[in-house]
N, C-alpha and C positions, 0 to 999 in steps of 0.2 A: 504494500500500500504506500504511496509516495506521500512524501512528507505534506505538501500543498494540500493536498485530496478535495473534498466539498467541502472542508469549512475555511477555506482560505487561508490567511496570513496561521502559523503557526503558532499556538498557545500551548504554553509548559506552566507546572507550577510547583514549588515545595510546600507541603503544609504538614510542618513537624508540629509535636506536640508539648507546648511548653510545661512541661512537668520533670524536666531533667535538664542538662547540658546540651549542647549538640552533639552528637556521637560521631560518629568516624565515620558507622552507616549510614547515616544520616546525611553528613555533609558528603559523602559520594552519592548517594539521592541529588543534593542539589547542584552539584555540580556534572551529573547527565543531563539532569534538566536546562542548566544552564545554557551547556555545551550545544545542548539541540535546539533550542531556541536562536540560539545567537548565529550557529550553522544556519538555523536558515530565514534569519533577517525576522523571527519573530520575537514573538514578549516573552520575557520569565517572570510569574509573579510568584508572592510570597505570602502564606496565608497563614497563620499562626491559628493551631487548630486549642483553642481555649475551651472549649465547652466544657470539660470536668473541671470547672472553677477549685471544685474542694482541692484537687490536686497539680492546679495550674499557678505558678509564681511570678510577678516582675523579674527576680533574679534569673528564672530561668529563662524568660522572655527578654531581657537584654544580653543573655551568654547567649542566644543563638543567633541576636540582629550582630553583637561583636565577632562571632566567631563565621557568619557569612562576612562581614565586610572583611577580617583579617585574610579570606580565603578570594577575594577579590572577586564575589560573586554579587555583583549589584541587580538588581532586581529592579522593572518597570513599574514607575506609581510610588504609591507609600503600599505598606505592609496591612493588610488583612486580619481584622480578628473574626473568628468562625462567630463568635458572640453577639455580634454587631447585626446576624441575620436572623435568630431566631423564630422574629415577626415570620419572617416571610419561609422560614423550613417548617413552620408550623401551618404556613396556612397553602403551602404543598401537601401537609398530610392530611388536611381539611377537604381537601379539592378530590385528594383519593378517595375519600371517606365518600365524599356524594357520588363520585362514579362507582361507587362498589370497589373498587379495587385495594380498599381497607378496611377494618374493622374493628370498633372499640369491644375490648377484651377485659369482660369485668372476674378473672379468673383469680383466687387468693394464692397468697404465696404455699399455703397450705396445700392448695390442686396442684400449682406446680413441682410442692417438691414429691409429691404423691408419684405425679407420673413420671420426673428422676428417677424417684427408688425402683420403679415401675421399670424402668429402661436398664438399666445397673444388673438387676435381677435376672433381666431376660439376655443381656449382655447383647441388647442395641445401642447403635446408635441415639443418643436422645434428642427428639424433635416435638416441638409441641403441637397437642392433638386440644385444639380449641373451642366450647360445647358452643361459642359467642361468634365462629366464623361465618356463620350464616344469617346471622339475626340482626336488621336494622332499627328496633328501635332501641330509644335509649331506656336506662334503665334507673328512672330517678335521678338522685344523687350519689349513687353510690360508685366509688372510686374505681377508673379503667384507664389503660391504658390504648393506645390506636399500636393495632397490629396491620402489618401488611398482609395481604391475601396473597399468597405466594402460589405461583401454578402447581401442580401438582402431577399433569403432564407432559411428555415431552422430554427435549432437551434445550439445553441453552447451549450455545458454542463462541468462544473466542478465538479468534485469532490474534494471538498474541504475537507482537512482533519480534519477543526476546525466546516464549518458550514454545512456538507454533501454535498449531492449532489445538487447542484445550475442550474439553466435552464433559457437562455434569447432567449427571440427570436432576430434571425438574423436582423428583419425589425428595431428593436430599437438601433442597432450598425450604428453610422453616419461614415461616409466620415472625418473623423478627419485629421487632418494638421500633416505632417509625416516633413517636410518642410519650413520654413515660406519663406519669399517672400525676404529674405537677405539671405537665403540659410543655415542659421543655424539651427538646429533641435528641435522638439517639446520634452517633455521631455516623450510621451508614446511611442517615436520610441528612445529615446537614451536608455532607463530603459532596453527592453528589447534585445536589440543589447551589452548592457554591460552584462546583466547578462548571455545572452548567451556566450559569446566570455569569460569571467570570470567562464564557469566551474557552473555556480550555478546551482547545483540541487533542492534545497526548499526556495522559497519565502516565507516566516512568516512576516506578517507585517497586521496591523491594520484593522478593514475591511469596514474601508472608502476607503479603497482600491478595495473592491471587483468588483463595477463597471469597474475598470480600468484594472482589469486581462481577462474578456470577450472580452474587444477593443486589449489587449498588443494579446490574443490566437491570432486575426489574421494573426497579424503579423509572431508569429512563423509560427503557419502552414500556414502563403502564404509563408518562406523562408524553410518549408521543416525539420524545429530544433526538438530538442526534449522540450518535454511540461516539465517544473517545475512541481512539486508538488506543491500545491497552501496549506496555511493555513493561513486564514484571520480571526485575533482574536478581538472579540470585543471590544469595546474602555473603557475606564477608565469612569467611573462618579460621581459626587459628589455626598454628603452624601443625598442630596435631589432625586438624580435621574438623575436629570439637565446635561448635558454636561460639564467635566471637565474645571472649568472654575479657572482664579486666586485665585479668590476669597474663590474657593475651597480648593486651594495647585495645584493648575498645576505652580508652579516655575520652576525655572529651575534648574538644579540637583544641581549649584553650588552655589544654593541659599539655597538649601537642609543643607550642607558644610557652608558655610559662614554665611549663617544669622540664621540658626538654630539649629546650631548646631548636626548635627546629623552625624553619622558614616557609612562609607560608607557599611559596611557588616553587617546594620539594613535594610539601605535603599533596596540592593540588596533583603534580605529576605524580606521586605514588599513586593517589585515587585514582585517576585516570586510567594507568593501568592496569589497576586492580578488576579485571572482568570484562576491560576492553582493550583491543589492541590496535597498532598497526605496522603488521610485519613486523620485522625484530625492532623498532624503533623504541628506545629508553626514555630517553630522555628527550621529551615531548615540550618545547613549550606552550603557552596558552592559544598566541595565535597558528598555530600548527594543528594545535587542539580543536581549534573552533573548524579551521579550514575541515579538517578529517571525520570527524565526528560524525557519527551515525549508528546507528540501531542495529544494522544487520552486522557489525564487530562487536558485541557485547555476547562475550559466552555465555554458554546454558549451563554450566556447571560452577559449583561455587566458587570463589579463586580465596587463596589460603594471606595472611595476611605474616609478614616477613620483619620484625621490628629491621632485623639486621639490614637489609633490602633498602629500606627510606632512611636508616642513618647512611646508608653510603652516600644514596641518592641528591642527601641534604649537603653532606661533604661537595658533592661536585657542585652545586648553587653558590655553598661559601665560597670557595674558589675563584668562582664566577662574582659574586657580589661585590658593589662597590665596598672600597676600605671606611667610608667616612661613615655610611649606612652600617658597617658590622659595628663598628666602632660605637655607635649612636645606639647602637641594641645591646651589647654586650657594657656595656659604663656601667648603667646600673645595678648589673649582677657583682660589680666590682668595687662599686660606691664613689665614682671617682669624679674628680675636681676638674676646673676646667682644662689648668698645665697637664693636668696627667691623664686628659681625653686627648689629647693633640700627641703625646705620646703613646697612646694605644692606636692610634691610627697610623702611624710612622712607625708601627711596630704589624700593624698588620698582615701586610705580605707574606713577612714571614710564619705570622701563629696560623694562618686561613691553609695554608698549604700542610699544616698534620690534623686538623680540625675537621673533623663530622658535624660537631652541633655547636650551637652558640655557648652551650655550658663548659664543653672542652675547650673553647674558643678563652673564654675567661679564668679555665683553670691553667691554659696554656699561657695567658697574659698576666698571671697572680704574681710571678718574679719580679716582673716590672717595677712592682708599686710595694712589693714586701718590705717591712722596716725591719733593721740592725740589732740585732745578730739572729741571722735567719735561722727559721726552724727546718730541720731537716726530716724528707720522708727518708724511707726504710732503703734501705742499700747506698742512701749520698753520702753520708757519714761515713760507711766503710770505705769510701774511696780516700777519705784525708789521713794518709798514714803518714809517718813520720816520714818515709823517702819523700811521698807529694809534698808534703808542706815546706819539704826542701827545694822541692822546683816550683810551687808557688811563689818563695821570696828572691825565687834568682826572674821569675817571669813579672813579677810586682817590680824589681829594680830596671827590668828592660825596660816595663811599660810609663814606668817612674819620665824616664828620657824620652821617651816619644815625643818628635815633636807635632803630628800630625796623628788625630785620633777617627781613623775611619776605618772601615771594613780590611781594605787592601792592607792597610799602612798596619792595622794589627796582626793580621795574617802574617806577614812579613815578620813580624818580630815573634809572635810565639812561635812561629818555627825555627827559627835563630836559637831560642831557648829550650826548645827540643832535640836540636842536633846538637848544641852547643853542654850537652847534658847527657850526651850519649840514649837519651831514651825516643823511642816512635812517637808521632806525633799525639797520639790516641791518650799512651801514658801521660802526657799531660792536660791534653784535653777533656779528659773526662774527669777529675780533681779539680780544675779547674772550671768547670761547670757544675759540681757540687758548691762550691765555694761562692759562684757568684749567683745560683738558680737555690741551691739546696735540694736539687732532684738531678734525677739521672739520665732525664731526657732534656730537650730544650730545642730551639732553634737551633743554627749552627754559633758556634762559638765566637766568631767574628762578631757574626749577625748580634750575638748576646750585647758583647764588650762595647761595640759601637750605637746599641739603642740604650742601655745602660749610660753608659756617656763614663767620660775621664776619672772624676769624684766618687761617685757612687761607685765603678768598676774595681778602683783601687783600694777603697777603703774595707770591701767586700773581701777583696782579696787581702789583704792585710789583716783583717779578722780570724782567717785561717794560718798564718805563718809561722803562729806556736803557739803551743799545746794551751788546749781551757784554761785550765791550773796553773799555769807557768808564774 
C-alpha cells in the first residue's frame, strides 16, 4: 500500500502514556513515526494519552516532551492531551448506542467475576456473555456501563505493513467497555476517535498492540471512517532474548542523557537500527534516515538490544563532535570554572579519541583539574619505585631548563632523559604518568605535560622525587 494512498498528505502520531518516563521502546515508536512522516513531507503529531488521570503525572509529562526534544524529534502543532476530548469520545459512544451498535450493560461486578470463575474452570478463554446485549431500554437509574456490540461472525483481517496479512476470528472480539459507569471513556474508544478526528493516516506502534487494532477496526467501521494503515513492529529484547527489561537498559531516555552519558544523535542511530535497516549501513545519520526510511525494512522478528553496541556507537559521535559542545556537556559533570572550561576544550582532542561516553569523557579529563598531592588509583602507585623517582628528578631537572614548553619540544627532552638513563622510553613514561595523572592510562605523555602546562607539570612531578616520609 503506498504511502500517499486515499487519505492524502501522510499523518503519523506518538501517543505515549504519561504514567512513567519515556522508555527506549517508546522513543523508537517515535522516532519510526517520525522518520515516516518527514520521508514523506507529512505531519508527526504528538498526543499524550492522559486518560488514567489516577496514574498520569506532570513529571512524567514533561520527561517525555524533554526526552523527544533531546532526541531531536519535533512534532507538528502543540502536543495533544487525550483529556481534552472526552466530550466528544463520549458522544461517539452515544451515536453507537442509537445505531445499535452498542449497548449499556447494567451487569455487577459480582456477574462478572461469576462468569471468570466460570471461564478458569472450564479453562476458556474468558469473554463476556452479556444478558443486556440485546435490550434497549434503559433501566432507571441504576449504574451501567456502554459496551460495544462486537460481531460475533466472521473474520476481521489486517494487512499489516510490518507483520502481513493478520486474521482473527470475529467470535474472539468481546463486548469491550467503550464507556465506564462515570461516563468517562475506555482508552480503545478514545485512541481511535482521536486519531480519527487528528487526520492520522498510519499507526506505527509496537505490536503489543496488535490485538488492540482488530477491537479499535470495529469501531471504525461501525462509524463508517477510513481504516489506518496498520504497522505493528516488534518489540525491543535483551541480549538474552528475554523481554526488555531494566536490567537490560530499558531506562528511560533521560537516563540515556544523565546517567550515561550518551549523545543524543548515537542514541537516535542505535534506535534506528534496532529492527530497521539498510544494507550493512551503521552508522546512519538523520538526514540519511529521513531520505531511507520506510516500512517495508522494518523486520518481523524482535531485534535484541546491545548496551555494548550504542556505547561504541556513541564513541564514534564523540569523535565526531565539536570540542566546545563536548566540553559544554561534560563541565558540569566536573564542576568547572570558566579558566578551566577553556582548558577542557584545549584538552579535548585528545580525551574524545579513548572516550565512549561523556562520563568517560570527564573521568578521562578528572587529571586536569585534580588538586596536590594527587590520589592514586590501584596499580599508579606501584609504578613510583625508588629506580623511577630516580628518573623523575633527572626528567624534572631536564624539564626545569626547557626553554620552550610544547608537545614537540617535551618529546624531545624526555627522551634525552630516557636514553641518557640507559632505560626504554616506556620505563619512564609510564612513572611519569603516575606522577603527573595518578592513573595508569592517560593521553599521550607529551599530550599530558603540554595541556598541564610548565607549573602545574613540574610541581606534580616534584611531589614524587622522594619518598612520602622522607
Amino acid at each position: 500500500m503506498s504511502a500517499s494512498n486515499s487519505f492524502g498528505p501522510v499523518v503519523t502520531r506518538f501517543a505515549p502514556s504519561p504514567t512513567g518516563y519515556l522508555h527506549i521502546g517508546g522513543a523508537r515508536t517515535a522516532l519510526f513515526n517520525w522518520l515516516f512522516a518527514r520521508h514523506h513531507g507529512g505531519k508527526f503529531l504528538l498526543r499524550i494519552e492522559d486518560t488514567d488521570k489516577a496514574r498520569s503525572t506532570k513529571d512524567a509529562i514533561d520527561a517525555i516532551l524533554d526526552g523527544m526534544r533531546w532526541l531531536g524529534l519535533d512534532w507538528d502543532g502543540h502536543e495533544y492531551y487525550q483529556s481534552q476530548f472526552w466530550a466528544r469520545h463520549a458522544e461517539i459512544a452515544h451515536r453507537m448506542l442509537d445505531r445499535g451498535q452498542a449497548y449499556r450493560c447494567y451487569m455487577t461486578q459480582e456477574e462478572l467475576a461469576e462468569q471468570r470463575e466460570a471461564a478458569q474452570r472450564e479453562r476458556r478463554p474468558f469473554r463476556i456473555s452479556s444478558p443486556w446485549r440485546d435490550v434497549t431500554e434503559k433501566q432507571g437509574d441504576k449504574p451501567f456501563v456502554v459496551r460495544l456490540k462486537a460481531p460475533q461472525e466472521g473474520e476481521t483481517v489486517i494487512d499489516d505493513q510490518v507483520q502481513g496479512r493478520v486474521t482473527v476470528q470475529n467470535s474472539e472480539i468481546d463486548d469491550f467497555i467503550l464507556l465506564r459507569s462515570d461516563g468517562t471513556p475506555t482508552y480503545m474508544l478514545a485512541v481511535v476517535v482521536d486519531d480519527h478526528d487528528m487526520g492520522v493516516t498510519h499507526v506505527i506502534r509496537g505490536d503489543d498492540h496488535l490485538n488492540n487494532a482488530f477491537r479499535q477496526l470495529v469501531i471504525i467501521r461501525a462509524m463508517g471512517w477510513p481504516e489506518p494503515v496498520y504497522a505493528h513492529v516488534p518489540l525491543i529484547h535483551g541480549p538474552d532474548g528475554a523481554k526488555l527489561s531494566k536490567r537490560h537498559g530499558a531506562l528511560g531516555v533521560d537516563a540515556y542523557r544523565d546517567e550515561l552519558g550518551m549523545l543524543p544523535e548515537a542514541v537516535v542511530n542505535y534506535l534506528l537500527r534496532l529492527g530497521w535497516g539498510h544494507g550493512d549501513d551503521e552508522i546512519i545519520s538523520r538526514d540519511q534516515a529521513t531520505e531511507w526510511f520506510g516500512l517495508d525494512h522494518v523486520g518481523k522478528s524482535p531485534s535484541r538490544f546491545d548496551f555494548k553496541k550504542l556505547e561504541n556507537l556513541n564513541g564514534h559521535y564523540i569523535r565526531e563532535a565539536d570540542d566546545e559542545r563536548l566540553a559544554k556537556l561534560v563541565a558540569p559533570k566536573l564542576r568547572l570554572k570558566g579558566e578551566q572550561r577553556a582548558l577542557l576544550v584545549r584538552a579535548m582532542p585528545e580525551l574524545k579519541a579513548r572516550a565512549h561516553t561523556l562520563n568517560q569523557l570527564a573521568e578521562g579529563a578528572h587529571f586536569l583539574f585534580a588538586a596536590r598531592p594527587l590520589e592514586f588509583e590501584e596499580g599508579a602507585s606501584a609504578l613510583l619505585t625508588d629506580d623511577s623517582r630516580t628518573i623523575l628528578a633527572a626528567a624534572h631537572k631536564r624539564l626545569v631548563a626547557l626553554a620552550k614548553w610544547d608537545a614537540e619540544s617535551l618529546e624531545a627532552a624526555v627522551r634525552d632523559v630516557a636514553e641518557a638513563s640507559g632505560v626504554k622510553l616506556g620505563k619512564l613514561a609510564q612513572p611519569l604518568r603516575a606522577a603527573l595523572t595518578g592513573r595508569t592510562t592517560s593521553p599521550g605523555i607529551f599530550d599530558v605535560l603540554a595541556l598541564l602546562g610548565r607549573d602545574e607539570s613540574l610541581a606534580r612531578i616534584a611531589d614524587q622525587m622522594v619518598e612520602p616520609n622522607e
